[in-house]
C-alpha positions as CSV (number, residue, x, y, z in Angstrom):
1,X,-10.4,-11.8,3.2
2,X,-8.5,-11.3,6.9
3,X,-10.5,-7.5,6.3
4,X,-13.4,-8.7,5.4
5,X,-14.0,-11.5,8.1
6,X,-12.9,-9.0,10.8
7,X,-15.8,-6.7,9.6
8,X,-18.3,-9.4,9.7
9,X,-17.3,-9.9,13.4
10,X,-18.7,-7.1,14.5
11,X,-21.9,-6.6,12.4
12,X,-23.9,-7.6,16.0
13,X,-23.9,-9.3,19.1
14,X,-23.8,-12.9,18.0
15,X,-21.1,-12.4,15.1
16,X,-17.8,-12.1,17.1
17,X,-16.8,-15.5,16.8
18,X,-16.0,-14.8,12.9
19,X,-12.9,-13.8,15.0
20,X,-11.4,-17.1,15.0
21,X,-12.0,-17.3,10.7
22,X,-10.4,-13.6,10.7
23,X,-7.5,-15.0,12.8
24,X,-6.9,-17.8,10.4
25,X,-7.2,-15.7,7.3
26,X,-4.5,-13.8,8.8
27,X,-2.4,-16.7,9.2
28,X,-2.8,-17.5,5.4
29,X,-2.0,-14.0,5.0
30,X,1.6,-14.3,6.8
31,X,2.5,-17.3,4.9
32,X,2.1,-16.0,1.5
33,X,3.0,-11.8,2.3
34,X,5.3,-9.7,3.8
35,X,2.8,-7.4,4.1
36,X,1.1,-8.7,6.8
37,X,2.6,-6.5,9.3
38,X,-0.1,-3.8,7.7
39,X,-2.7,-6.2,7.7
40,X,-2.4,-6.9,11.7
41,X,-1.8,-3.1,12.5
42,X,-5.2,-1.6,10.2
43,X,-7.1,-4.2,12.2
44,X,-5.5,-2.9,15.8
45,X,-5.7,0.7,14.7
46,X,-9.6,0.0,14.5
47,X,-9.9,-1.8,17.7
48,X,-8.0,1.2,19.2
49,X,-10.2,3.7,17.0
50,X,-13.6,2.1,18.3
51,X,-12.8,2.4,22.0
52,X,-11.4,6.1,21.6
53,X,-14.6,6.6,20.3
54,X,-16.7,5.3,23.1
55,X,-17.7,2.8,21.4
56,X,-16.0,0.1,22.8
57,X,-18.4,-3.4,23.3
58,X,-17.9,-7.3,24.2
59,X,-18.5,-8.2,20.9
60,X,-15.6,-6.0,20.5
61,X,-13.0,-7.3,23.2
62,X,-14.2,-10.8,22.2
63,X,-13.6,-10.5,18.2
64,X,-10.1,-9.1,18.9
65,X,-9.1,-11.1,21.3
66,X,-10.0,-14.7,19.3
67,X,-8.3,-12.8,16.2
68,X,-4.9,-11.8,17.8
69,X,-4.6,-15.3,20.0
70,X,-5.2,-17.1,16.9
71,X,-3.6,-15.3,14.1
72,X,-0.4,-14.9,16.5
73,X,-0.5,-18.0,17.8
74,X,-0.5,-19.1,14.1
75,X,2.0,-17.1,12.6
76,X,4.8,-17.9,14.7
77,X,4.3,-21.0,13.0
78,X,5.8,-20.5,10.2
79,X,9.9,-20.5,10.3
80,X,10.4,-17.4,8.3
81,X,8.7,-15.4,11.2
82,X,9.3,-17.1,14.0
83,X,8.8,-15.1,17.1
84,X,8.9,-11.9,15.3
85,X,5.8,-10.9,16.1
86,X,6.1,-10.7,19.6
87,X,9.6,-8.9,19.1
88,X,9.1,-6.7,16.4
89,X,8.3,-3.1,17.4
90,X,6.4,-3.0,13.9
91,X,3.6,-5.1,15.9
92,X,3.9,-4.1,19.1
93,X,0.5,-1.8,18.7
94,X,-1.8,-4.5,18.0
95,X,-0.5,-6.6,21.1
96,X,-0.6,-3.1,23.3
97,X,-4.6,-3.1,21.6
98,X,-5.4,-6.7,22.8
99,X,-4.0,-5.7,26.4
100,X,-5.8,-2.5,26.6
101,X,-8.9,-4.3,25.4
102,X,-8.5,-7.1,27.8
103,X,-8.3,-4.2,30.9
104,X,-11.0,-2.6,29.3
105,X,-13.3,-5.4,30.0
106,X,-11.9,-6.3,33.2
107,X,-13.1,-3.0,34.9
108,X,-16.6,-3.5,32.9
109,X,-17.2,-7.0,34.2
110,X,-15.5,-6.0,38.1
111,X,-18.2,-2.9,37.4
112,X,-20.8,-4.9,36.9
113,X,-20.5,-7.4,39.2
114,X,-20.0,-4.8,42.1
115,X,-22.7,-2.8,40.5
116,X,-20.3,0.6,40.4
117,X,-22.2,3.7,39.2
118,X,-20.7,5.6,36.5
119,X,-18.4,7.8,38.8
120,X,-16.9,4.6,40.9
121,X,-16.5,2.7,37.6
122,X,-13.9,5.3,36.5
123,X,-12.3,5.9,39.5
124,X,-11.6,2.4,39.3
125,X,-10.8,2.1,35.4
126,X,-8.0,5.1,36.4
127,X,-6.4,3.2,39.3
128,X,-6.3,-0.3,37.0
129,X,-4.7,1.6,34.2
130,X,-2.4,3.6,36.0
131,X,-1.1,0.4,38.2
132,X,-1.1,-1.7,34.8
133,X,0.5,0.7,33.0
134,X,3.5,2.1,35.2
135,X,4.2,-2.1,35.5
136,X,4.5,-2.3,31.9
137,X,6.4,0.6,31.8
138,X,9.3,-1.0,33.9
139,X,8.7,-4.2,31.8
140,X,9.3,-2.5,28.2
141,X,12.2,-0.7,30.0
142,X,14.1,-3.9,30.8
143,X,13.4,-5.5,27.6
144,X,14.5,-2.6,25.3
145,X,17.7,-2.9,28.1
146,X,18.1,-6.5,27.1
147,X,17.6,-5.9,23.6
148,X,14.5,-8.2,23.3
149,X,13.0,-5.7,20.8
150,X,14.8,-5.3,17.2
151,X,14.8,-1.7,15.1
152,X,12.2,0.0,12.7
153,X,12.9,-1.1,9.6
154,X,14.2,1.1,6.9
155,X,11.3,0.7,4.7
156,X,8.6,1.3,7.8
157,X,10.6,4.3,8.1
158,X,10.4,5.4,4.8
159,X,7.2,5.7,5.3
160,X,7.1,8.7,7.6
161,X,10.4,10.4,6.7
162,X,11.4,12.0,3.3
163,X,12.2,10.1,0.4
164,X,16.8,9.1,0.1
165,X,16.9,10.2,3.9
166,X,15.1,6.7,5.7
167,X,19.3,6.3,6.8
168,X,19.2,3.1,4.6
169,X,20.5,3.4,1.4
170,X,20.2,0.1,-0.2
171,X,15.9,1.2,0.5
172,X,16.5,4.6,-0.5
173,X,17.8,3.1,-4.0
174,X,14.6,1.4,-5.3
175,X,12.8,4.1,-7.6
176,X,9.7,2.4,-6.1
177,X,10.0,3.9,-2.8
178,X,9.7,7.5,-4.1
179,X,6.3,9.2,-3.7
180,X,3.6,8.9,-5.8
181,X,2.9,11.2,-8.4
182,X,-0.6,12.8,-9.2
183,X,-0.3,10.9,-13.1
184,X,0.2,7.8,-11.2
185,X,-3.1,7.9,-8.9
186,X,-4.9,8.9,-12.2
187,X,-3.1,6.2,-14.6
188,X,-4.3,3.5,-11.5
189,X,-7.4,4.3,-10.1
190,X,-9.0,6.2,-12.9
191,X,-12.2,7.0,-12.0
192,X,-12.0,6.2,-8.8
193,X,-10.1,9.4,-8.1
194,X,-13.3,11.1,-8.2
195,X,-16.0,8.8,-6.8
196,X,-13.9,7.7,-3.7
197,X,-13.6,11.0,-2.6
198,X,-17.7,11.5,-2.7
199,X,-18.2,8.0,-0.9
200,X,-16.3,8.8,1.8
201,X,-18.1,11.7,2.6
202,X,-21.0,9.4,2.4
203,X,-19.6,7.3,4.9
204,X,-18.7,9.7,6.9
205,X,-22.4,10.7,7.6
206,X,-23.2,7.4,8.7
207,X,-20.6,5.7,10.5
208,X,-21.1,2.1,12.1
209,X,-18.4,-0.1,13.7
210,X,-17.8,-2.1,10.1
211,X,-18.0,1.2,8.4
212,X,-15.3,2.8,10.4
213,X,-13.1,0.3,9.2
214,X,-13.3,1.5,5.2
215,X,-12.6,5.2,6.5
216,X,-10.0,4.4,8.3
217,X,-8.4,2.1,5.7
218,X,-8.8,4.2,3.3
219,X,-7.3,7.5,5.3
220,X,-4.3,5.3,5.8
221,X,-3.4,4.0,2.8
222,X,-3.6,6.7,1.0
223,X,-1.6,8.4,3.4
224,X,1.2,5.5,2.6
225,X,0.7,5.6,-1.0
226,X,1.1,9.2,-1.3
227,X,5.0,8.1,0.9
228,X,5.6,5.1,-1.6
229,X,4.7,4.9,-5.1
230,X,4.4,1.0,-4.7
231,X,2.2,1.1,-1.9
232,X,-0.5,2.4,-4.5
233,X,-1.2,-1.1,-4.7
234,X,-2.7,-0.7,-1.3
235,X,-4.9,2.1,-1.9
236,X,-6.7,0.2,-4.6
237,X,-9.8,-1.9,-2.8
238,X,-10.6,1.0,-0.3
239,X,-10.8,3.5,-3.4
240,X,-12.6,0.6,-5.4
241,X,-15.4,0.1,-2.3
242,X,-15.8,4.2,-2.2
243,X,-15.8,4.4,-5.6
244,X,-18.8,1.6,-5.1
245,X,-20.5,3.4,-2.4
246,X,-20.8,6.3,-4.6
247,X,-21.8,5.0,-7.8
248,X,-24.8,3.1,-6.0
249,X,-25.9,6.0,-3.7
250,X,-25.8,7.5,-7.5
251,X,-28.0,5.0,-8.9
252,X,-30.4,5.3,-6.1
253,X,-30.9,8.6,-6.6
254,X,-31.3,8.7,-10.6
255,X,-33.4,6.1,-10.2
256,X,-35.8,7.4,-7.6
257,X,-35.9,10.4,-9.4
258,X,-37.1,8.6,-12.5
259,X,-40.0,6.8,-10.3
260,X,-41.1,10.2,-9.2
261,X,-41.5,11.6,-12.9
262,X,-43.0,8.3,-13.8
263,X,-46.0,8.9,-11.1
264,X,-46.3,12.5,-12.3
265,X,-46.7,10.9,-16.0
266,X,-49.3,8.9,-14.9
267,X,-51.6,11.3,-12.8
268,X,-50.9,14.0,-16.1
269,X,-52.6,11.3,-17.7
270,X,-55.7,11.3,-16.0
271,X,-55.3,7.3,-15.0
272,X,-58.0,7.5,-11.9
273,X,-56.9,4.5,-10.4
274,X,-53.2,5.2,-11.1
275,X,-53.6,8.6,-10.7
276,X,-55.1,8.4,-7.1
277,X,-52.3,5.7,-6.1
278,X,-49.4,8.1,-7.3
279,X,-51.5,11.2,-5.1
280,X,-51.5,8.5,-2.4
281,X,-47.7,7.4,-2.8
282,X,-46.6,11.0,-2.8
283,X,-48.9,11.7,-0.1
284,X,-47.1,9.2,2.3
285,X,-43.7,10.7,1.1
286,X,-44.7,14.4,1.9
287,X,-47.5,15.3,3.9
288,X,-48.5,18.8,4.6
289,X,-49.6,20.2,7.3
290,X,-49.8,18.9,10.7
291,X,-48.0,15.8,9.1
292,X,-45.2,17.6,7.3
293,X,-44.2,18.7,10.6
294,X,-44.4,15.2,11.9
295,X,-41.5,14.1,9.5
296,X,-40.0,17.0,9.7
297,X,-39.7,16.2,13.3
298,X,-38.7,12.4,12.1
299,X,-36.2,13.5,10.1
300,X,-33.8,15.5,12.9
301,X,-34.7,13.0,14.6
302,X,-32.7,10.9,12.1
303,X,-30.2,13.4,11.5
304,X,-29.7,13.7,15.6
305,X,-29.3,9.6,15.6
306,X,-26.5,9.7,13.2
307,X,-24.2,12.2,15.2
308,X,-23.4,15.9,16.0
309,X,-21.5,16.1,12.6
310,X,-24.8,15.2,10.3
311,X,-26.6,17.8,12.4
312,X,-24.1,20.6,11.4
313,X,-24.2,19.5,8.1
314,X,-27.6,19.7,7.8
315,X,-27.9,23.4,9.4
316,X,-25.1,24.6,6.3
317,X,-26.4,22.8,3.3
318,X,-29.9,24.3,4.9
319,X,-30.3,26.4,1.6
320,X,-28.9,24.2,-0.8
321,X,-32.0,21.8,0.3
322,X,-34.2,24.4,-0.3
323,X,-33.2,24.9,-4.0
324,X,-32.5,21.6,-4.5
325,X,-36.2,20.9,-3.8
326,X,-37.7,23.7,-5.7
327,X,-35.5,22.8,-9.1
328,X,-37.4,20.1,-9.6
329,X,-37.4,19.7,-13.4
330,X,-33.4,20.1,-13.3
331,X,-33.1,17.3,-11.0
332,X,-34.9,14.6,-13.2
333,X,-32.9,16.0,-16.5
334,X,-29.9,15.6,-14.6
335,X,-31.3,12.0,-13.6
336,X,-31.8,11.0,-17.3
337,X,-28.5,12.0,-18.1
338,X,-26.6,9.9,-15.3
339,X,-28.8,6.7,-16.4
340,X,-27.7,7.4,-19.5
341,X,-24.2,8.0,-19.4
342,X,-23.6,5.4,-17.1
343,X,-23.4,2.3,-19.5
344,X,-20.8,4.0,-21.3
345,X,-18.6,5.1,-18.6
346,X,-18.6,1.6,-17.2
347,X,-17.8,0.5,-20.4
348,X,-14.8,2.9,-20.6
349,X,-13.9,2.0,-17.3
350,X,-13.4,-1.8,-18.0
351,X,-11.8,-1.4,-21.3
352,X,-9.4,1.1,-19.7
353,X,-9.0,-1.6,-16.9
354,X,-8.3,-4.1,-19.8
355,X,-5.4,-1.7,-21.1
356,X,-3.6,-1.5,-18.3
357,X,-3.7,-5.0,-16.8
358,X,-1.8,-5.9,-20.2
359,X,0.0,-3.1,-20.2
360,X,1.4,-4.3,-16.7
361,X,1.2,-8.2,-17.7
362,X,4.1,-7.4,-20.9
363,X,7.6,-8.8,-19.6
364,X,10.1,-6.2,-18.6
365,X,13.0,-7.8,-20.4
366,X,11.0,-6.8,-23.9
367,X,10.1,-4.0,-25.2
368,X,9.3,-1.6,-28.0
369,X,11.4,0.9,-29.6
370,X,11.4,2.6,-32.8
371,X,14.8,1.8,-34.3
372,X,15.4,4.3,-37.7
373,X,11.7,4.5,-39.3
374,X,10.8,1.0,-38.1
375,X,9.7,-0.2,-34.9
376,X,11.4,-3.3,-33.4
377,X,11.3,-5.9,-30.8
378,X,14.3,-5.1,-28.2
379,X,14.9,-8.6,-26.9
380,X,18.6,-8.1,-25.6
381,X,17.8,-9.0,-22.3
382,X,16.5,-11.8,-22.8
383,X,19.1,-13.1,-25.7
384,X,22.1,-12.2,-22.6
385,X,20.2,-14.8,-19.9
386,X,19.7,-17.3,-23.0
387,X,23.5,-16.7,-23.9
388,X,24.0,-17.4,-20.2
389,X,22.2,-20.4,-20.6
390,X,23.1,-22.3,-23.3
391,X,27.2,-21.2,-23.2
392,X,28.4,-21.3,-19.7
393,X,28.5,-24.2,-17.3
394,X,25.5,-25.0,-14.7
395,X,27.5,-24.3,-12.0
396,X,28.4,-20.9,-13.1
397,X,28.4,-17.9,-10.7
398,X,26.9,-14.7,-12.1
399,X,28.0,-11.4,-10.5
400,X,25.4,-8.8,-11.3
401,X,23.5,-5.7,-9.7
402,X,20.8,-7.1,-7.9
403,X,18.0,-5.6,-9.6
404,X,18.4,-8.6,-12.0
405,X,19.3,-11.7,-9.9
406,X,15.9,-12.9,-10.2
407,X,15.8,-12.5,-13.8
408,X,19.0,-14.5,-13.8
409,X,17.9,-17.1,-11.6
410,X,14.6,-17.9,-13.1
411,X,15.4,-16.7,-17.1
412,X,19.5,-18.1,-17.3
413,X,18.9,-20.8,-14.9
414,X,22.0,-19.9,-13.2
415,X,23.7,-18.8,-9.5
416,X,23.5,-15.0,-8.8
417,X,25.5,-13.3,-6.2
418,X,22.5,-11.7,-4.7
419,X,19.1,-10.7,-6.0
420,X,15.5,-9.2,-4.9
421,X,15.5,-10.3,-1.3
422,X,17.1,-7.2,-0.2
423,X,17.3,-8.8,3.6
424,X,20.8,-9.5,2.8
425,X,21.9,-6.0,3.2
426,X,26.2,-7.4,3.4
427,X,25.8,-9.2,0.1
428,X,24.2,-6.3,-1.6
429,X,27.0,-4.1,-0.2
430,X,29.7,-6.1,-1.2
431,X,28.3,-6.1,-4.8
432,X,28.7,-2.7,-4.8
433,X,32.2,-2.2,-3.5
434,X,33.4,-5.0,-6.1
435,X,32.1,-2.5,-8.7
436,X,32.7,0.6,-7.5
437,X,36.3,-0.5,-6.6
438,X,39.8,-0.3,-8.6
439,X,39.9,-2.9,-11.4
440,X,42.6,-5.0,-9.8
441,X,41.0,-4.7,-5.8
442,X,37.6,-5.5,-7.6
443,X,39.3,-8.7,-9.6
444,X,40.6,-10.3,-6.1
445,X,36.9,-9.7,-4.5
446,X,35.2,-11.0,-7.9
447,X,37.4,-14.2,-8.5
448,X,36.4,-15.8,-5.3
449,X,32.7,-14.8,-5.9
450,X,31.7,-14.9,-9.2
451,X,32.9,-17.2,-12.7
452,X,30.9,-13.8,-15.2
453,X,30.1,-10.1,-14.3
454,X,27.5,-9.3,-16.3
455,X,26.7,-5.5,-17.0
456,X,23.6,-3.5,-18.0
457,X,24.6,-0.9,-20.4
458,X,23.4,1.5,-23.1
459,X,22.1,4.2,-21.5
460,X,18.9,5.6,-19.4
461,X,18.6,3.1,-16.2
462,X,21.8,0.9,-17.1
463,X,24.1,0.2,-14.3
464,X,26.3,3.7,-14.7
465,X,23.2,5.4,-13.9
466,X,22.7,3.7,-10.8
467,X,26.4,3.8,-9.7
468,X,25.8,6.7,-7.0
469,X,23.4,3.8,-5.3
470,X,26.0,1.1,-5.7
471,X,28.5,3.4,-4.1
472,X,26.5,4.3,-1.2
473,X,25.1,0.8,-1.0
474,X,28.9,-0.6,-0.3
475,X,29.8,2.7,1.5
476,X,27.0,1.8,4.3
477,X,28.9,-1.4,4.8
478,X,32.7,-0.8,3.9
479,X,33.4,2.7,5.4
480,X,36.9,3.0,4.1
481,X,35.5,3.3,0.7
482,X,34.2,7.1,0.5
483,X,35.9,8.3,3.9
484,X,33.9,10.4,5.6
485,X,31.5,11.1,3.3
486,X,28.0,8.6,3.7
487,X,26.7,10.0,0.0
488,X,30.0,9.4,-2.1
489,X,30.2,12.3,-4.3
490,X,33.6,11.6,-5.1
491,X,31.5,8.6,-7.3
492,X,30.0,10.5,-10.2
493,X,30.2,11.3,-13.5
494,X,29.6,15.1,-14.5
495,X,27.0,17.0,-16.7
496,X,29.7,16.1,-19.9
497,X,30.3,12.9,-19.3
498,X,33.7,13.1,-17.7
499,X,34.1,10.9,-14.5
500,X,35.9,11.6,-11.1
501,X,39.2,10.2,-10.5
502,X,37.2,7.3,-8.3
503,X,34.8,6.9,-10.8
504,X,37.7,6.7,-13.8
505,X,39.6,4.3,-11.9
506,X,36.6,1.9,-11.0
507,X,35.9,-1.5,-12.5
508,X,32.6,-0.8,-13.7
509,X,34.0,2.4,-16.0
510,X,36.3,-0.2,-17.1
511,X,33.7,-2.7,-18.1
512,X,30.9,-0.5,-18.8
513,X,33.4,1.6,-21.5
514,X,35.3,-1.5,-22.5
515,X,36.4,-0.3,-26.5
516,X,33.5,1.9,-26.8
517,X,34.8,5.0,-25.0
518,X,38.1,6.5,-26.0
519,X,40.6,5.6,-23.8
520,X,38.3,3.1,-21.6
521,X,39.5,-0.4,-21.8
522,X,39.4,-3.3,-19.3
523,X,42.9,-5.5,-18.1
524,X,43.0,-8.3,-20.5
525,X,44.9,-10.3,-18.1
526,X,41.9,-9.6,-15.8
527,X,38.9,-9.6,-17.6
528,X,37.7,-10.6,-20.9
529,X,34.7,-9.7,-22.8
530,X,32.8,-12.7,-23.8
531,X,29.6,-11.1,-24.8
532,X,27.8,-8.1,-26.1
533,X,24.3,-7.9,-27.2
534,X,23.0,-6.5,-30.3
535,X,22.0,-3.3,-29.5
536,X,24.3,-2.9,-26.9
537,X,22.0,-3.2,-23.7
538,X,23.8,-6.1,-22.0
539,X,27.6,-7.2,-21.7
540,X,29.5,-9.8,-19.6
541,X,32.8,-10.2,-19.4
């Protein structure tokens, strides 16, 4: 909505206060996302995008400016955010937008009312910018001094460095933040991975102030999507409005086509009256002669209106317009064919859409496998919360990786030691050095923590596989735990199955191999099991 308003502000002259509705929808935005650090920066990257293009405007500098003041003034608001986003260096970029804009009219109207020509108007735009910006300068000097500014996040850096190197670990351990596959584009987007690309270029013919905004969204988020696989979510409504574009300039086309063999129908027929119309019609279209040249002379003019790049265009594709016009018979087969095909590729295309929203709406704690020559519900996840549940006390404390606080929280009804809100870096860390630790340094950590450790095991993504993260994770926090060595190798178990020494000696090889592998078993007079599921997936001790 905070997109769509901000487009609407600039569709003319009188529109810009829309900027106001745009600043509130942004505020709605902030209360209910984190992501509305992208949402403020697409906007400012626009703003900053029109006037690099010369195509900067009052209705411009006033839309902004009644979107930032309001949707700022909004935001900080709300406790969560607080003044964050006039600290954050994630946001500084729209406020240096809003500034440059406010300058930016400032030499226009001193311009105007001085009546400057176009040479004395920029010798005056340089000497306000120059003076403006060495002040500002000194200003962000003596706040980055007094540490007024905080860091880049990890994730915002994830996004422009490599994959496990964003100098974060606990970010570098979500399988999320890896990059998005080709499979993945296709098994999301579908079709779309073929029309968006053919409305952009449509777009990119004709490009308008609202316009600019889809290309630019688009080029952006696919950019981050192709850093983060989750950010695909992102990608989705600009490749759904390309995808639109294309399959109506489609449309058009098939069905002008059509209306052109329906006239030459109608003359073959010898209709007089309908027969002279359709001569008439396709006179007005084409005209020969001294008029053919006349809107031949119409047309560049067109194609000169919409920019240098539709003129080139036009001089390449020269030939191609040549035979496109002379196969005329091949262009209304191809017609019937699209019109044809299209009901049934929209069908697909919804009941594929169908497929994957349940496919996505299943719950993770359930699946399907195929267990001997049957296939069965797996439902050990959810059994261990319900155990959890209905055996322990309320005021139980569950130590557990956090991929799975939330699940206990919300399916076990019961206290985790941390969970999904990975802001709370220490508590994550400390997780991990009570399970990567030796069983007795682990207990004395654990017993003032937690009543239950509860364990994912089994195999595939259970909690030995993600042990190098845990490691790391606690490493980044507790330094004495893999000395001098930030990726704790010394943490691993080999291609065989045989662990390191630290590995060996940690409580989670106790727990994890508790009776199950030879020679693995966990103090008694430390830890007891109390629970494993049926097939193994789950056990807390």
């Amino acid at each position: 909505a905070t997109f769509y308003f901000w487009c609407l502000s600039l569709r003319n002259s009188w529109t810009w206060p829309v900027g106001v509705i745009a600043g509130v929808s942004y505020f709605c935005m902030v209360a209910t996302w984190g992501g509305y650090i992208f949402v403020v920066n697409m906007i400012g990257v626009h703003a900053l995008y029109l006037v690099a293009c010369g195509r900067y405007s009052t209705r411009l500098h006033r839309a902004y400016s009644l979107f930032f003041i309001v949707g700022t003034a909004l935001a900080i608001q709300i406790p969560v955010v607080g003044w964050t986003p006039l600290r954050s260096l994630e946001q500084m970029m729209p406020m240096g937008v809003f500034w440059l804009l406010q300058l930016t009219e400032f030499c226009r109207v001193v311009g105007d009312m001085r009546r400057l020509d176009e040479v004395q108007l920029r010798r005056f735009r340089r000497h306000v910018f120059g003076t403006c910006g060495a002040v500002g300068v000194v200003i962000l000097a003596m706040l980055f001094q007094l540490g007024y500014f905080g860091p880049l996040s990890a994730r915002v850096r994830g996004l422009f460095v490599q994959h496990t190197r964003t100098g974060n670990p606990l970010v570098d351990s979500v399988a999320e933040h890896q990059a998005t596959s080709q499979r993945a584009y296709w098994q999301y987007l579908h079709y779309m991975c073929f029309l968006a690309p053919v409305g952009f270029i449509r777009l990119l013919l004709k490009p308008g102030d609202s316009q600019s905004f889809l290309l630019l969204y688009s080029v952006v988020t696919y950019y981050f999507s192709s850093k983060m696989s989750r950010l695909v979510l992102l990608l989705g409504p600009s490749g759904a409005a390309l995808g639109g574009i294309a399959v109506a300039e489609a449309l058009k086309w098939a069905v002008g086509q059509m209306a052109e063999c329906w006239q030459a129908f109608l003359e073959a027929m010898g209709d007089e009256r309908d027969g002279a119309a359709a001569k008439a019609s396709k006179a007005a279209k084409k005209p020969k002669g001294k008029e053919d040249s006349k809107s031949k002379s119409k047309a560049g003019r067109r194609r000169s209106s919409g920019g240098e790049l539709a003129e080139v265009l036009s001089m390449w594709f020269a030939p191609l317009e040549d035979a496109y016009n002379e196969a005329r018979v091949a262009r209304r087969i191809l017609a019937a064919v699209m019109l044809l095909a299209a009901p049934l590729v929209c069908f697909n295309f919804v009941m594929y859409s169908f497929g994957i929203a349940e496919a996505m709406s299943e719950p993770s704690i359930m699946f399907k496998s195929r267990v001997g020559e049957r296939v069965a519900i797996i439902d050990d996840y959810r059994e261990a919360y319900w155990w959890l549940r209905d055996t322990t006390p309320e005021d139980s404390r569950v130590m557990a990786w956090w991929d799975y606080g939330y699940q206990i929280n919300g399916v076990a009804n019961r206290t985790t030691i941390a969970d999904g809100n990975t802001w709370n870096h220490e508590h994550i860390a400390t997780l991990g050095r009570a399970l990567t630790s030796p069983e007795k340094k682990a207990h004395n950590i654990i017993r003032h923590l937690a009543d239950y450790v509860l364990l994912w095991t089994g195999g595939g993504g259970d909690d030995l596989a993600k042990s190098p993260h845990m490691a790391r994770i606690a490493n980044s926090v507790y330094h004495d735990l893999c000395p001098g060595d930030p990726t704790c190798a010394q943490f691993a178990v080999d291609a065989g199955g045989t662990p390191t020494k630290m590995m060996a000696e940690s409580l989670l090889w106790r727990l994890h191999g508790h009776n199950q592998k030879s020679g693995v078993r966990a103090n008694p007079h430390l830890f007891t099991e109390v629970y494993t599921s049926k097939h193994n997936l789950v056990r807390a001790n």
